[in-house]
Residue, then its C-alpha position, 0 to 999 in steps of 0.5 A: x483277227x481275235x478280239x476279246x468282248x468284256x462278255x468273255x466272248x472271241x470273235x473272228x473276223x475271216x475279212x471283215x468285221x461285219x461278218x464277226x461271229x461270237x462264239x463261246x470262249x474257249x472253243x472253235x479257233x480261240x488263240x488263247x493258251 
């Protein structure tokens, strides 16, 4: 699941959401084309 922060932030939770991590837009696994 990508969810998108109104800090411009994507965060990917594998399984849960508590294991969230924020990574900057535009890099790692950011589903956005």
């Amino acid at each position: 699941m990508y969810a998108i922060t109104p800090h411009k932030y994507v965060i990917h939770a594998p399984s849960s959401t508590s294991m969230a991590i924020k990574v900057p837009r535009g890099q790692s696994l950011a589903t956005e084309e």
